[in-house]
C-alpha positions in Angstrom: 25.1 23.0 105.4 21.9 20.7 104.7 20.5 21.2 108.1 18.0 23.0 108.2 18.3 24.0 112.1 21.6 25.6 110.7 19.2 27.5 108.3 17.0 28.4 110.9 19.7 29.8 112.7 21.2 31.9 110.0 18.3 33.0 109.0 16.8 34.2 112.6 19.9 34.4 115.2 23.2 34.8 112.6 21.8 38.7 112.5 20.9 39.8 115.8 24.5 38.0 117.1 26.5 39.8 114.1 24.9 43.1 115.3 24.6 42.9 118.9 27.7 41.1 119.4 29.8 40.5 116.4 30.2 43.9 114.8 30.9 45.8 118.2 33.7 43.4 118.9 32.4 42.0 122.3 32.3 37.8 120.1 34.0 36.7 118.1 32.2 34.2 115.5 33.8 31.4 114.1 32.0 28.8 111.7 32.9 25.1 111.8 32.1 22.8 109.7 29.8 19.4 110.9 30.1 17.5 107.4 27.2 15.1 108.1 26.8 13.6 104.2 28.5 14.5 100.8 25.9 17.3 100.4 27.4 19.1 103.0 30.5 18.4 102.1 30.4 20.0 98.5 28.9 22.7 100.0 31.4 23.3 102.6 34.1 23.2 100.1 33.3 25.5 98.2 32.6 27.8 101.0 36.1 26.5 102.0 37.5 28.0 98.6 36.0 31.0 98.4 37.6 34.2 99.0 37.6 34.2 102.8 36.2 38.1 103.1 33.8 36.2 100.8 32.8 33.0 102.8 30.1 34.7 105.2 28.5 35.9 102.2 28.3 32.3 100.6 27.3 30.9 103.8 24.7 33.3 104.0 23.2 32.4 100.6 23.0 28.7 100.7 21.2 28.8 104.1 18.8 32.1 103.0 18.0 29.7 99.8 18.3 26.6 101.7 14.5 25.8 100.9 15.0 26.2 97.5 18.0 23.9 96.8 16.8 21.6 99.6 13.3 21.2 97.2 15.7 19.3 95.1 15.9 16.0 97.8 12.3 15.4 96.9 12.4 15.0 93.1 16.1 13.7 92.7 16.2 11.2 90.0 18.1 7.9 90.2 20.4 9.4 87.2 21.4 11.8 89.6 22.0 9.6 92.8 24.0 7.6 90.4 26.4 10.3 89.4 26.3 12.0 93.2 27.4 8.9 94.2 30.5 8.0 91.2 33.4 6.2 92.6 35.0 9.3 91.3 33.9 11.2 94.0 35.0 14.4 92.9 33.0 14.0 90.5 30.4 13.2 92.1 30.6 16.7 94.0 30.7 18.4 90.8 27.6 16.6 90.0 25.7 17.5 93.4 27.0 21.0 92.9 25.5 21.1 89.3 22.1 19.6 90.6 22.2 21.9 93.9 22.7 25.0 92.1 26.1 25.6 94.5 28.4 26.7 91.1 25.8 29.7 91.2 26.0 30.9 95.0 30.3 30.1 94.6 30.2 32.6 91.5 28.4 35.1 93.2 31.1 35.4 95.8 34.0 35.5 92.5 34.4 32.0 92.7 34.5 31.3 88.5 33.3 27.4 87.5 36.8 26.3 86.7 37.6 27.7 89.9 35.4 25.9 92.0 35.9 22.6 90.2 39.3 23.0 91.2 38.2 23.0 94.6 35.8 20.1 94.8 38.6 18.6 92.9 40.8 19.0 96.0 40.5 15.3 97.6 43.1 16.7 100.5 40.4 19.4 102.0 37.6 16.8 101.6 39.5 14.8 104.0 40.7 18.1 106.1 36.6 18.8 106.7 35.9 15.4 107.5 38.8 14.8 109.5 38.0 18.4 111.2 34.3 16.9 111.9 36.0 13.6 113.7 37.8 15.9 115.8 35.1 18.2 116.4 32.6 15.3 117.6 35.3 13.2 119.4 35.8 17.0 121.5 32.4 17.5 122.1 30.1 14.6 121.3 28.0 16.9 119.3 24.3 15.9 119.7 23.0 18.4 116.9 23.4 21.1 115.0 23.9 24.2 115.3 26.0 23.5 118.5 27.7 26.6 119.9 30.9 27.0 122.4 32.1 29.8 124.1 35.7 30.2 125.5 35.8 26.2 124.0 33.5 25.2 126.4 30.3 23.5 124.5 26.8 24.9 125.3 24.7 22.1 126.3 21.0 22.2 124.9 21.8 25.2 122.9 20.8 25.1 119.0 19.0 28.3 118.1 19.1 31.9 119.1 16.6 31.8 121.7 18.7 29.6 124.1 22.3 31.1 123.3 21.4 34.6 123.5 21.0 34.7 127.1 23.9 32.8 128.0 26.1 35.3 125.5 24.1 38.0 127.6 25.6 36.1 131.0 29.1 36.5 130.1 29.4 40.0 129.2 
């Protein structure tokens, strides 16, 4: 969720594939999570513990604002690398999703504060994303992100609309 290739993508290709492809049943899209950094893993927790009719529409958000939040790497104090990085790390989520802005995007999808501190609370799906990213990589020996599969096959040199449209196109 820190990438901004991902951003890219959601910004430029996530709405011509919904349209063209997604709404008129022909794909089906499904988001994985590629937890590169604890960034992306508070990030994808919470989009984890939204409500799931919600989750595109948090998705959506964080990468739509991703230069905004992102702006945040550049003037990050060492007060808050020391909390992000608390041996408690749940607290250190809560931290990076205080400093992030994330509590605001989760409650604009009805997840409440409390709610979503539960969730970053929640060491078990910390290790269920990052355990999903092993397997993930270990399947396809991801070499970037976006990456994109169809029929569980891996699309080699394909990471932004302009290269997976056509190959969607192909298999129609």
């Amino acid at each position: 969720m820190a990438c901004h290739f991902c951003a890219k993508f959601e910004q430029e290709g996530a709405p011509p594939l919904k349209l063209a492809y997604v709404q008129s049943g022909r794909v089906l899209l499904e988001v994985r999570h590629f937890v590169r950094d604890p960034v992306d893993l508070t990030a994808a927790m919470l989009s984890e513990c939204v409500a799931p009719s919600k989750f595109y529409a948090f998705h959506r958000s964080l990468f739509l604002n991703f230069d905004k939040w992102t702006a945040l790497f550049g003037t990050v104090s060492k007060a808050q690398r020391d909390r992000w990085a608390s041996t408690n790390r749940a607290a250190g989520r809560r931290a990076m999703a205080s400093d992030f802005g994330f509590y605001a995007y989760a409650e604009a999808q009805g997840l409440s504060r409390p709610m979503a501190d539960k969730c970053l609370n929640d060491d078990k799906l910390a290790q269920r994303l990052a355990a999903q990213t092993k397997a993930y990589n270990d399947k396809f020996d991801l070499t970037g992100t976006p990456s994109f599969a169809i029929n569980g096959a891996l699309l080699a040199a394909t990471h932004d609309w302009a290269s997976l449209a056509p190959q969607i196109e192909a298999r129609m």
